[in-house]
C-alpha positions as a Markdown table, in Angstrom:
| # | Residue | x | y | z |
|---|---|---|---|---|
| 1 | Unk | 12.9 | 23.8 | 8.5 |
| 2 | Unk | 10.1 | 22.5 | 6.3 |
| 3 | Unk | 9.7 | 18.8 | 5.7 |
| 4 | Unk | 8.2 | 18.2 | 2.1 |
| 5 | Unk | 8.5 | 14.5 | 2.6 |
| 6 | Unk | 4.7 | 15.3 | 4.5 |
| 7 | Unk | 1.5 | 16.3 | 2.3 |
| 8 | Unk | -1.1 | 17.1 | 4.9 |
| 9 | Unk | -4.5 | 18.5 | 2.4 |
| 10 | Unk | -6.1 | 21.0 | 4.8 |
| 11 | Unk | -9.7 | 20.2 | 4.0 |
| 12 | Unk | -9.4 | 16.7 | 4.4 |
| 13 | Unk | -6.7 | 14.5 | 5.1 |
| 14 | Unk | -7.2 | 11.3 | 2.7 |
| 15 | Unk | -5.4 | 8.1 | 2.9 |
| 16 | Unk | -4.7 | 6.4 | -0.4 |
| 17 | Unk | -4.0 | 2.9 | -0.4 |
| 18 | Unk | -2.2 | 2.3 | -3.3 |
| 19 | Unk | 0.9 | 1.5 | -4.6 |
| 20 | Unk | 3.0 | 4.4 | -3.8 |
| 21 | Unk | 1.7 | 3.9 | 0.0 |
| 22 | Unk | 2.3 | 0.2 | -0.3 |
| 23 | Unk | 6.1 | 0.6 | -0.9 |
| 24 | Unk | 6.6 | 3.8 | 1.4 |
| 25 | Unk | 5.3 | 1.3 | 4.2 |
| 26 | Unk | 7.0 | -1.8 | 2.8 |
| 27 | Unk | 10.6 | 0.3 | 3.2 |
| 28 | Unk | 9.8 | 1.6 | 6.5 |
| 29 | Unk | 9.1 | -1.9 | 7.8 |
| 30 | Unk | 12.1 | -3.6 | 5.7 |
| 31 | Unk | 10.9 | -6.4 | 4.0 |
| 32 | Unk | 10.8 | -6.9 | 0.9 |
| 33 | Unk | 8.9 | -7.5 | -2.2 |
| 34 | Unk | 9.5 | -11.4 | -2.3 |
| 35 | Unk | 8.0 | -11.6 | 1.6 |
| 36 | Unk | 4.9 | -9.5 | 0.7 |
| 37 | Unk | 4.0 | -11.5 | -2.5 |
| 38 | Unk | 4.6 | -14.9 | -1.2 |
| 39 | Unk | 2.7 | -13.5 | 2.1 |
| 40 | Unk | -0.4 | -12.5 | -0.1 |
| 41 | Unk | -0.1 | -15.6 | -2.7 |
| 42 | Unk | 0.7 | -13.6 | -5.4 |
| 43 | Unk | 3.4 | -13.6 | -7.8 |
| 44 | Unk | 6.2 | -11.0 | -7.2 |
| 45 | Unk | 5.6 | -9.4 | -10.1 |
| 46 | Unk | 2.3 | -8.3 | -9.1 |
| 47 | Unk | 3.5 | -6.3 | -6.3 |
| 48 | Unk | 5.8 | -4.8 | -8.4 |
| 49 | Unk | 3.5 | -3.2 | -10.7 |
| 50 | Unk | 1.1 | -2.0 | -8.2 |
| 51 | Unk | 4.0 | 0.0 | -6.5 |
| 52 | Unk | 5.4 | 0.7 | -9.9 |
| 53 | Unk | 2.0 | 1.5 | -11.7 |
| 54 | Unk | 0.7 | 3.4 | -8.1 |
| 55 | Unk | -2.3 | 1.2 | -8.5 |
| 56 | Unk | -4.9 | 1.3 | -6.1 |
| 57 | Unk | -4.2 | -2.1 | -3.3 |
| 58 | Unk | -6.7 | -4.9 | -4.0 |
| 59 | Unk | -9.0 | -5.2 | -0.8 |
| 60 | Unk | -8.2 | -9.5 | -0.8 |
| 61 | Unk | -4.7 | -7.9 | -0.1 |
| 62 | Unk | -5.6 | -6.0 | 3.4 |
| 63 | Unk | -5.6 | -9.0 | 6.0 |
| 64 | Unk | -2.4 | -10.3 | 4.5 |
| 65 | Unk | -0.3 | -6.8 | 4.8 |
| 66 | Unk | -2.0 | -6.3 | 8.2 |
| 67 | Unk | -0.5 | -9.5 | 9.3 |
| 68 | Unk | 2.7 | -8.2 | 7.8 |
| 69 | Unk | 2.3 | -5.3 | 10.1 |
| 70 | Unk | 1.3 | -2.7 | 7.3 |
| 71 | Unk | -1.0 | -0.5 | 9.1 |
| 72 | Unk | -4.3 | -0.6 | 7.0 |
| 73 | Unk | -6.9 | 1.2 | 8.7 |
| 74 | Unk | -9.9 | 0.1 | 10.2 |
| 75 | Unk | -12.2 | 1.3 | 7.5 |
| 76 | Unk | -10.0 | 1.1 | 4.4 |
| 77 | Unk | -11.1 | 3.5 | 1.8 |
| 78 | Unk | -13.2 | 2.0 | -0.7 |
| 79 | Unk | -11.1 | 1.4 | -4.1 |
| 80 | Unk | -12.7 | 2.2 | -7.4 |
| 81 | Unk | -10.2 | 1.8 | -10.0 |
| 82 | Unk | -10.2 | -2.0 | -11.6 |
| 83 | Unk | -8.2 | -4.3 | -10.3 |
| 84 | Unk | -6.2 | -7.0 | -11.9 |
């Protein structure tokens, strides 16, 4: 049975920390959008368009989703898009 819920690139397997991997992660660990914004001291809204926008996660944000029990890896990728 083959499980497309799973991209694995071959070459080099590449985490991207942005805003599709920010609600995949935020469902798995059930809490919700509200938790995560007051969490980061951000409005809700915010979180909302980087999961609906799949921006890239702002860095200021990694300590606060860590506490949250996100798993952000120990050498976060370096984010090049602008943030907002």
């Amino acid at each position: 049975m083959r499980d497309d819920s799973l991209t694995v690139n071959t070459e080099a397997e590449v985490l991207v920390l942005d805003g599709v991997w920010l609600r995949r992660e935020r469902e798995r660990i059930a809490i919700g959008r509200r938790q995560v914004a007051e969490r980061l001291g951000v409005p809700e809204s915010q979180v909302i368009r980087v999961e609906m926008n799949k921006r890239p996660i702002p860095p200021g944000w990694f300590a606060g989703l860590a506490a949250l029990g996100f798993p952000i890896p120990e050498e976060a990728p370096p984010q090049t898009s602008r943030q907002r």
